[in-house]
TORMI-694577 format. One line per 3 residues: number of its first residue (from 1); their letters; for each residue x, y, z of C-alpha. Coordinates in nm, 4 decimals, decimal comma. Last residue first. Layout:
<rs>
NUM	A	X/Y/Z; ...
</rs>
This chain:
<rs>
464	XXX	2,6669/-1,1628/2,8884; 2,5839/-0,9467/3,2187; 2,8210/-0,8485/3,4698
461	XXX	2,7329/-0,6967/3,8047; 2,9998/-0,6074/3,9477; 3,1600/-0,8224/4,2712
458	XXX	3,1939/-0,6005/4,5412; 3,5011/-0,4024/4,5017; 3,7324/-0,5209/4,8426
455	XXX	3,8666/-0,2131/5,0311; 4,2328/-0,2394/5,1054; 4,4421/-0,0237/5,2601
452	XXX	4,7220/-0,2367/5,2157; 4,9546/-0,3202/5,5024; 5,2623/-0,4689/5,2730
449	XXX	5,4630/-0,2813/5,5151; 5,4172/0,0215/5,2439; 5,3404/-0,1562/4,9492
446	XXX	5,6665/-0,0750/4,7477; 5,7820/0,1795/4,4687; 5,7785/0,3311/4,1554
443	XXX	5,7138/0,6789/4,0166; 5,6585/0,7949/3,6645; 5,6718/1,0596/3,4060
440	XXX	5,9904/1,2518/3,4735; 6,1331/0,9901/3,6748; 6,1059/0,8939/4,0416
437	XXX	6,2116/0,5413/4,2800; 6,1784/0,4294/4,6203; 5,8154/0,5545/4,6749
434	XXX	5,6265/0,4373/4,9708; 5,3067/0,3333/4,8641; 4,9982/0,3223/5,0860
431	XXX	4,7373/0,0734/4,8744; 4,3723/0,1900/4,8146; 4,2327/-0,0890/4,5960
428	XXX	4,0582/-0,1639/4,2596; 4,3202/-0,4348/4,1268; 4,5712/-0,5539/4,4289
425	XXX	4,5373/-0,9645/4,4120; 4,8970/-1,0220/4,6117; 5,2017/-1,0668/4,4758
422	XXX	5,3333/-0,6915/4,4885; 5,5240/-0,5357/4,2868; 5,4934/-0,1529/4,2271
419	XXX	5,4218/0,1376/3,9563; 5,3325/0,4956/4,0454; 5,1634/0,7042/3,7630
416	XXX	5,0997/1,0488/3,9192; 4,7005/1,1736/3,9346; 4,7422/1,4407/4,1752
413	XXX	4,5023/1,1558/4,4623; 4,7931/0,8918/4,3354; 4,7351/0,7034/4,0378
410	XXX	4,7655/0,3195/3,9855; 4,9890/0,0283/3,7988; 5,0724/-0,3212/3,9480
407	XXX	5,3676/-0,4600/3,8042; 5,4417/-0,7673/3,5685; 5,4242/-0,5817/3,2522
404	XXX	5,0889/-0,3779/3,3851; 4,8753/-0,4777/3,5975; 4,5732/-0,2924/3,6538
401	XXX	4,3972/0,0060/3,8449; 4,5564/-0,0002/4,1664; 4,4087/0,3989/4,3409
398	XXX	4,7509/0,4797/4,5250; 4,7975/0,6568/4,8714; 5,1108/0,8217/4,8605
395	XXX	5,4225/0,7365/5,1189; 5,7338/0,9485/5,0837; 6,0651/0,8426/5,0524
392	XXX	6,1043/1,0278/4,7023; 5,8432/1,2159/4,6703; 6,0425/1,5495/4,6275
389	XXX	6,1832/1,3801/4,2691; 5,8397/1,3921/4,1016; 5,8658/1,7714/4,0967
386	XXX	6,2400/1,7535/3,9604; 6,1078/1,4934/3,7142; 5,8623/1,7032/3,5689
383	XXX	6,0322/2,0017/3,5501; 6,2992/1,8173/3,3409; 6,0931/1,6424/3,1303
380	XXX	5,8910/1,9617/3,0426; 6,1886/2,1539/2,9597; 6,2782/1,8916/2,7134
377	XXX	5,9337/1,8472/2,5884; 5,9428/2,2593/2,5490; 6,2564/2,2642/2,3604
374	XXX	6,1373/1,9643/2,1295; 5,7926/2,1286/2,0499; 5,9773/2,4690/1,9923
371	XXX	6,2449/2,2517/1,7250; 5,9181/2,0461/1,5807; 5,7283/2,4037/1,5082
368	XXX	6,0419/2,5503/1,3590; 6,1014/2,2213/1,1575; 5,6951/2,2534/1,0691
365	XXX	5,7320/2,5921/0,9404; 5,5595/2,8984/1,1058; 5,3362/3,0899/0,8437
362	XXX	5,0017/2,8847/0,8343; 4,8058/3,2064/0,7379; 4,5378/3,3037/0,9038
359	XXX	4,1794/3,3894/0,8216; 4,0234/3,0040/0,7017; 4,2460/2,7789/0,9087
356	XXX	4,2448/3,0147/1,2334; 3,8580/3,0717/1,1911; 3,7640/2,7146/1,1644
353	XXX	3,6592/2,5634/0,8315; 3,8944/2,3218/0,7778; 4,1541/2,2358/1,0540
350	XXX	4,4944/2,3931/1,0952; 4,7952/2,1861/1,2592; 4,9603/2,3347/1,4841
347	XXX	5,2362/2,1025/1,7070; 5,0672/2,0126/2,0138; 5,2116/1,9825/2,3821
344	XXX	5,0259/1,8092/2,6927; 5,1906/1,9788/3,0297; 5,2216/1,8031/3,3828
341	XXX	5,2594/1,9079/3,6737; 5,3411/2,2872/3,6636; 5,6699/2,4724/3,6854
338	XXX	5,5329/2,8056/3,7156; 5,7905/3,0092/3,6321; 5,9575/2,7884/3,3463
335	XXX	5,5740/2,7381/3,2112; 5,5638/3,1279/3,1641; 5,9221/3,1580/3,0457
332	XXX	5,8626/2,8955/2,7502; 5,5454/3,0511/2,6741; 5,7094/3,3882/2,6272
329	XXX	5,9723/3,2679/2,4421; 5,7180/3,1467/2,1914; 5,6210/3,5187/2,1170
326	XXX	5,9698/3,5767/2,0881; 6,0855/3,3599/1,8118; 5,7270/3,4881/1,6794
323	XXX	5,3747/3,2924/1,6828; 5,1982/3,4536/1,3397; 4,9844/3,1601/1,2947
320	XXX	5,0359/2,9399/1,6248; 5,3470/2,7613/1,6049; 5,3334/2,6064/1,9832
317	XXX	5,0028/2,4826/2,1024; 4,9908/2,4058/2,4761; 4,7384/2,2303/2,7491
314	XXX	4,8270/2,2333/3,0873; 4,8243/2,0354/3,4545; 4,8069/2,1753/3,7897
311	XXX	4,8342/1,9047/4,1091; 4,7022/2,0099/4,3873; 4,8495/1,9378/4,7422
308	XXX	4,8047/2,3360/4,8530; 4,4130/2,4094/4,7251; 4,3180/2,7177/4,7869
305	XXX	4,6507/2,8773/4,7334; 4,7318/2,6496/4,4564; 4,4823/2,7417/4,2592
302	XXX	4,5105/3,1148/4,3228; 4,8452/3,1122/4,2199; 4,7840/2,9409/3,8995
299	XXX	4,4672/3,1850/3,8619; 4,6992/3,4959/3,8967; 4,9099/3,3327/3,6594
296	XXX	4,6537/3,2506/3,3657; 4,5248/3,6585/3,4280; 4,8864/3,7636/3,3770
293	XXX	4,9293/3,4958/3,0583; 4,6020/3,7214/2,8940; 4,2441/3,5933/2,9163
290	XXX	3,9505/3,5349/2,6493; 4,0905/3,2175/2,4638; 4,0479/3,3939/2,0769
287	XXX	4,3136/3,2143/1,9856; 4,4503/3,5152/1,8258; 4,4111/3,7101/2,1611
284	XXX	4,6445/3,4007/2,3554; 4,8487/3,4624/2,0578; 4,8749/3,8169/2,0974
281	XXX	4,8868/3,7557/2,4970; 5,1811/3,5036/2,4902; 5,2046/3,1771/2,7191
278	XXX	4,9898/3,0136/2,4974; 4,7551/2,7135/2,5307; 4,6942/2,8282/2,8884
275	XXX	4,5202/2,4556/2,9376; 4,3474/2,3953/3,2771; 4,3279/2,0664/3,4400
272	XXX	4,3318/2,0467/3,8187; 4,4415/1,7354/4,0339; 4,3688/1,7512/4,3984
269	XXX	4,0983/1,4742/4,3877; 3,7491/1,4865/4,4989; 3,6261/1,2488/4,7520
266	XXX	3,7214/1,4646/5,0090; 3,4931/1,7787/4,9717; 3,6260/2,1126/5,0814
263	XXX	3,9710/2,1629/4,9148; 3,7691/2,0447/4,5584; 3,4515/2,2594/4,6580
260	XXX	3,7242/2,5673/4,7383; 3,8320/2,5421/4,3466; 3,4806/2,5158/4,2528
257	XXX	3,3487/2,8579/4,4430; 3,6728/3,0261/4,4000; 3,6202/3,0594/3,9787
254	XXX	3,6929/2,8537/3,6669; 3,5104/3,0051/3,3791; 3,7854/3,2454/3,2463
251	XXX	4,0814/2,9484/3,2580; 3,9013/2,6509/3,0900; 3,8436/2,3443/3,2574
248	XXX	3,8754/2,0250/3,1039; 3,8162/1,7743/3,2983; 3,6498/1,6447/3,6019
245	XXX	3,7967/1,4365/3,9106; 3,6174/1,2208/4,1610; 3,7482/0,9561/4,3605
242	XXX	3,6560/0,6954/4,6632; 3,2620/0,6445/4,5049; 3,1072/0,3254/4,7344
239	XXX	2,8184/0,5853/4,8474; 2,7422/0,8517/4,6281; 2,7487/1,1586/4,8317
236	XXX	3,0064/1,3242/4,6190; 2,8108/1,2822/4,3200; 2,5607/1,5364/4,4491
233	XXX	2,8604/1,7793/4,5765; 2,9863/1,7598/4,2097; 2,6738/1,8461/4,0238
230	XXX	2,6050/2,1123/4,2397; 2,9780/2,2965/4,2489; 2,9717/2,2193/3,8368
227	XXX	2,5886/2,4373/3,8277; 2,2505/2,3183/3,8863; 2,1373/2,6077/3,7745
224	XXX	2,2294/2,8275/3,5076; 1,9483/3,0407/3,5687; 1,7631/2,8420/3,2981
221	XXX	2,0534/2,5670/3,1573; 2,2118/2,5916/2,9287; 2,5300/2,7232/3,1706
218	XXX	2,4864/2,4295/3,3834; 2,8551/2,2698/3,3403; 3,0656/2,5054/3,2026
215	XXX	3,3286/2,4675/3,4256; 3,3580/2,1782/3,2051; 3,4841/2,2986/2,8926
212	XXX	3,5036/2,0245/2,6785; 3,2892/1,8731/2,9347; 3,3797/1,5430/3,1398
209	XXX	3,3367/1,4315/3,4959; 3,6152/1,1307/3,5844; 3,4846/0,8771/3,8123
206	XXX	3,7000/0,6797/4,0450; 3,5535/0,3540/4,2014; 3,3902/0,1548/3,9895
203	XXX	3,2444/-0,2112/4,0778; 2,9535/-0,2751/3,8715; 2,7573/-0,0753/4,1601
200	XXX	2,9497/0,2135/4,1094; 2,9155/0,2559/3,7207; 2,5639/0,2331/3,8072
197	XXX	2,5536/0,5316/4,0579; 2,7313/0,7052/3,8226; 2,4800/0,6855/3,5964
194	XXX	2,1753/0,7877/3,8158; 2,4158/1,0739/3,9351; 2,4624/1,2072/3,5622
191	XXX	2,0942/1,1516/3,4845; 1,9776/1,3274/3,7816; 2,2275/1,6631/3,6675
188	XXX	2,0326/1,6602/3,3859; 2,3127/1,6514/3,0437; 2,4586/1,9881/2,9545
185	XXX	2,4598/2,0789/2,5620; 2,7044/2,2538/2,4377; 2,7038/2,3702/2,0662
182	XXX	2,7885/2,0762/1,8408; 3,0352/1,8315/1,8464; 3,2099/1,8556/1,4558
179	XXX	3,1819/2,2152/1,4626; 3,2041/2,3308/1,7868; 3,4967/2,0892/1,8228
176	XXX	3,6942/2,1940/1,5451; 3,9332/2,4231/1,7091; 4,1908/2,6947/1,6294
173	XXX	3,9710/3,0479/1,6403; 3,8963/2,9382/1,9890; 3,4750/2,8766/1,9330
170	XXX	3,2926/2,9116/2,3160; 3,0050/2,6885/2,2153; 3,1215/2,3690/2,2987
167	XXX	2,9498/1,9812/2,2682; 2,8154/1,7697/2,5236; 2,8737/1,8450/2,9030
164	XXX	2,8399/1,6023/3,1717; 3,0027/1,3240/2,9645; 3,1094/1,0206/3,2987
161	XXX	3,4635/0,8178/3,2260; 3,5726/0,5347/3,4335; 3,8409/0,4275/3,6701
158	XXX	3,7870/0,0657/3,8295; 3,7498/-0,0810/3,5064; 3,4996/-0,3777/3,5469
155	XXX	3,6442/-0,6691/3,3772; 3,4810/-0,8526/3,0811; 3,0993/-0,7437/2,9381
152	XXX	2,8975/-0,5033/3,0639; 3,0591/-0,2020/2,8697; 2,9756/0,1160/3,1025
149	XXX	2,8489/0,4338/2,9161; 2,4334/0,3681/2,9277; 2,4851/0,1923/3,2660
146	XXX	2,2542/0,4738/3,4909; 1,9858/0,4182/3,2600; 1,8688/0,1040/3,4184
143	XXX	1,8571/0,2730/3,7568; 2,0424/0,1532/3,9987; 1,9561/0,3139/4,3819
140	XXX	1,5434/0,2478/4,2922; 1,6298/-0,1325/4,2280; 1,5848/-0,3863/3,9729
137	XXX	1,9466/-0,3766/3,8167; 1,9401/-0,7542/3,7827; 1,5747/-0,7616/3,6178
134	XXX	1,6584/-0,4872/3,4123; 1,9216/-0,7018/3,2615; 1,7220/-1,0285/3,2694
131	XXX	1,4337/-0,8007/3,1025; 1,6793/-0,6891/2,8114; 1,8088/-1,0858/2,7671
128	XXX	1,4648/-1,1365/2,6655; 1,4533/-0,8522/2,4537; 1,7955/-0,9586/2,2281
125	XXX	1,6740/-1,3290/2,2359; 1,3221/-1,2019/2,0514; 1,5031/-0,9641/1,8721
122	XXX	1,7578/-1,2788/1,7308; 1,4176/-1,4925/1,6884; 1,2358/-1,2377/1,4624
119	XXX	1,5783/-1,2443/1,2594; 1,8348/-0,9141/1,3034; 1,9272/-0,7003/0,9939
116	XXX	1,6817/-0,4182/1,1153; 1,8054/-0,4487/1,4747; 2,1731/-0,4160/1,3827
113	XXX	2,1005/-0,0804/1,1786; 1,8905/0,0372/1,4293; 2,1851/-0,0400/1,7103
110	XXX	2,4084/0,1327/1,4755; 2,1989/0,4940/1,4079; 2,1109/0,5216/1,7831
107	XXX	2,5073/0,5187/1,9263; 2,5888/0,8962/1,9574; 2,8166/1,0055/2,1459
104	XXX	2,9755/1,1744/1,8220; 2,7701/1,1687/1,5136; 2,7618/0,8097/1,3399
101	XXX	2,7682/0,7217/0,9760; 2,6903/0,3271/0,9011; 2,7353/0,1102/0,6201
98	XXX	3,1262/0,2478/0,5472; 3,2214/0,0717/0,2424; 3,1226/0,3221/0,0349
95	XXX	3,3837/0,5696/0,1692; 3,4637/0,8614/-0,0453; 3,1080/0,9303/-0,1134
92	XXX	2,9598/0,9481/0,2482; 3,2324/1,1833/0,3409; 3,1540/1,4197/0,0462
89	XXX	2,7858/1,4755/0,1257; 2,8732/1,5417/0,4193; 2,7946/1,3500/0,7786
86	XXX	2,5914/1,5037/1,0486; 2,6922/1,6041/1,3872; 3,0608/1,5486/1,3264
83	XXX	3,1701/1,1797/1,0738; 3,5378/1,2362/1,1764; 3,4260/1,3911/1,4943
80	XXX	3,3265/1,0714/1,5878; 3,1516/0,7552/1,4382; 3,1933/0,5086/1,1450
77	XXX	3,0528/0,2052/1,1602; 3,1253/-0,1225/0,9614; 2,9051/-0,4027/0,9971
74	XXX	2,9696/-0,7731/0,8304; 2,7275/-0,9686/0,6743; 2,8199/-0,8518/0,3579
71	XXX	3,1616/-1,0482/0,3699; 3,4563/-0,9755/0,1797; 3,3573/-0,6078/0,1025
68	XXX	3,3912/-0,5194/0,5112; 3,7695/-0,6562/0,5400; 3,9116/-0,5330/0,1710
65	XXX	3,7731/-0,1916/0,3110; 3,9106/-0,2151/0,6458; 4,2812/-0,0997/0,5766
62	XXX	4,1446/0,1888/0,4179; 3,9606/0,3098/0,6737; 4,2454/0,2606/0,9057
59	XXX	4,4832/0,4701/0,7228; 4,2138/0,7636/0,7372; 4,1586/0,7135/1,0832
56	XXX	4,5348/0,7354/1,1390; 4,5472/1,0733/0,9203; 4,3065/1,2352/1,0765
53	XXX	4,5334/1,1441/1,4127; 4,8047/1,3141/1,2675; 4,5796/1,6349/1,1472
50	XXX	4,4730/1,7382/1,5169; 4,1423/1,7369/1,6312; 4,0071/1,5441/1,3936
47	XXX	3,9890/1,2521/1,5946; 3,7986/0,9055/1,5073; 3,5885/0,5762/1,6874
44	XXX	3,6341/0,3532/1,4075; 3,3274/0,0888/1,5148; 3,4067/-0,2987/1,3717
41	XXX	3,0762/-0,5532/1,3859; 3,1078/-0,9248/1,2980; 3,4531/-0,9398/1,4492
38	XXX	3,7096/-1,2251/1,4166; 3,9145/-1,0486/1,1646; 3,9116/-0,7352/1,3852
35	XXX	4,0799/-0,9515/1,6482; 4,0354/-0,7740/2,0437; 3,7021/-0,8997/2,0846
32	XXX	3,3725/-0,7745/2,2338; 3,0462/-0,9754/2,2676; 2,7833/-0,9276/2,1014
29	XXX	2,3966/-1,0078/2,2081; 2,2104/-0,7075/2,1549; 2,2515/-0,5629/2,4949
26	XXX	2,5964/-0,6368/2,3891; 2,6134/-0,3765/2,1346; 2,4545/-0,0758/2,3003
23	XXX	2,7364/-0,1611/2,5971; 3,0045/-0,1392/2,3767; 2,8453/0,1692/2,2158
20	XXX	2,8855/0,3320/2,5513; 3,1999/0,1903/2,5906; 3,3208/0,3535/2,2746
17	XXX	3,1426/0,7442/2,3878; 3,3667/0,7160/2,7112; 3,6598/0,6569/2,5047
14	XXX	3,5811/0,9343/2,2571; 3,5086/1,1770/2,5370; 3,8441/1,0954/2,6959
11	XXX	4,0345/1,2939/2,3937; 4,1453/1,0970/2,0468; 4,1380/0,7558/1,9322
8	XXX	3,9048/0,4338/1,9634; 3,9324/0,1246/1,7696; 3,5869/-0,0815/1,8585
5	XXX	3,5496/-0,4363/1,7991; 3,2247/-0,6693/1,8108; 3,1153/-1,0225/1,8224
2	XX	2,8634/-1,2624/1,7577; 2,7922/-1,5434/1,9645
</rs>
């Protein structure tokens, strides 16, 4: 059997867009491997979001050209932001080697590509095992279009991702998404529940919802209806569906209505992602983000009134153009007072053709940028393990998701990593956890009284 490989980098959108293509692929008869040199067909599924991981995709172009010009039968695909909604004329000349070019989520141009360089008898095999997969999926709860992001070969995850919202169309003077993504696009709320209701019945049982802004959610649409609050209460009623979470949200579009739909429905978890990106309101008005740092902490405190248990976490870019000593104090102060979760920090990097790259200087140097980045890591470590630390002796339900070096691995309802041993067959259950052990970025502990609360995943449906 042939087989495929897919390198993936970047934001959750890229991941769920590789399993989509993983799941294109074998419905054409590959199967997935973890050797490039074995594969018949390699995907580079790229970033541009920042310049590092540019850079990787880059590297890993090159690497591939000796590997694609040794063997014409062999398939190399390009896809992501890298590539953006339609490849330049400049892309498509510096890599030769590349025989397909594919816009982000989208898998079309590759499976046309494999079909024209398939045999009468490979479509005819390809078809066949088509109507077995329909044939399994047969069944008005399951529609067939409901597994377009799950791979069907190899283990079921029990976490997966779900794209309700393509694209962005709100433009921060720093990012490249618009550009590379497209304006947004929402997908039919119908089409979101028929998938999910697939992941589910191949043995999923936490969905994440993802928009670049997903608050979003509806907003193409006519009356901007169904909304976030509509999609989610629909995938709430899924049966077999213990968790729901959706990401990211974006501080002026998040309102009472969807904070008091997480403290109202259970299945959705306490665990809220909203980036301030600066902490300073001339940045914050540079980046074009549409609130000040008083608006971000009214809606901290807001958050956390509605919902008590929740978890906040945060998005920050230190060495903004023009970002002062004091300027950057003022994000270090704001994340001091509010001591949230979890924060994901980003040095600058400017990206062609956006509005920060093409009407602001790049004035802060990168040592200045790495010295805020380090201050901030450091005062994130330290938050972050005081927070952890009150859970210490306390019993959290955890979602097992995998082993990992010899100990099972899962997320609590706020999304903390908590690691324990057990010796029993774990993967895709509720266990109660009593934690005996905190860090910064991590808990560990036991099975409380080794009672699990264990519900079995059916077996998936898996399909080779």
């Amino acid at each position: 059997m042939k087989k495929y490989h897919i390198w993936t980098i970047g934001c959750q959108m890229n991941v769920a867009d590789s399993t989509h293509v993983g799941a294109e692929l074998e419905k054409l008869g590959y199967e997935p491997t973890g050797t490039i040199d074995e594969a018949d067909v390699v995907v580079l599924n790229t970033c541009v979001v920042r310049q590092s991981a540019e850079n990787k995709a880059l590297g890993k172009l090159g690497s591939l050209k000796p590997w694609r010009l040794q063997n014409p039968d062999r398939t190399l695909a390009l896809m992501g932001c890298m590539v953006g909604v339609r490849p330049s004329p400049k892309l498509l000349n510096a890599f030769p080697w590349v025989d397909v070019f594919m816009a982000p989520s989208e898998a079309r141009p590759l499976v046309e590509h494999i079909r024209n360089r398939m045999t009468a008898e490979e479509l005819r095999q390809a078809e066949a095992r088509q109507l077995v997969f329909r044939h399994q999926l047969q069944d008005e709860a399951y529609p067939i279009a409901s597994l377009k992001h799950l791979s069907l070969a190899g283990e079921t995850p029990v976490a997966a991702y779900v794209p309700v919202v393509y694209g962005c169309s709100h433009a921060c003077t720093y990012c490249i998404i618009p550009f590379r993504r497209g304006i947004e696009r929402s997908r039919p709320l119908q089409e979101i529940a028929d998938e999910t209701r697939g992941l589910v019945a191949q043995g999923v049982r936490e969905i994440t919802l993802l928009g670049q802004i997903v608050d979003r959610y509806g907003y193409d649409f006519e009356g901007g209806r169904p909304n976030l609050v509509d999609l989610l209460e629909a995938v709430h009623e899924i049966e077999g569906l213990w968790r729901i979470r959706f990401l990211t949200s974006h501080p002026s579009y998040m309102n009472d209505a969807l904070l008091e739909a997480v403290a109202r429905l259970p299945k959705l978890m306490p665990h809220i992602e909203v980036p301030i990106q600066a902490g300073d309101d001339e940045v914050l008005a540079r980046m074009k983000r549409g609130y000040t740092a008083e608006d971000y902490r009214r809606l901290v405190a807001r958050i956390r009134e509605i919902i008590p248990d929740v978890a906040i976490h945060t998005d920050i870019i230190v060495g903004f153009p023009g970002e002062t000593d004091a300027q950057f104090q003022q994000t270090y102060d704001i994340l001091e007072d509010l001591r949230l979760e979890k924060a994901h920090l980003a040095r600058y990097s400017p990206r062609p053709g956006t509005v920060s790259a093409r009407r602001m200087e790049d004035d802060v140097p990168d040592a200045e940028k790495r010295r805020r980045h380090q201050l901030l890591e450091a005062q994130h470590e330290r938050i972050s393990a005081e927070l952890n630390r009150r859970w210490l002796n306390e019993t959290v339900e955890v979602l097992v998701e995998d082993m990992h070096k010899g100990k099972w691995r899962g997320r609590t309802p706020q999304n903390r990593l908590v690691f324990f041993e057990d010796d029993r067959n774990l993967r895709g259950r509720l266990v109660d956890v009593t934690i005996t052990w905190t860090g910064p970025w991590s808990m560990q502990g036991v099975a409380a009284d080794r009672l699990a609360v264990a519900r079995d995943i059916p077996t998936g449906l898996i399909v080779h």
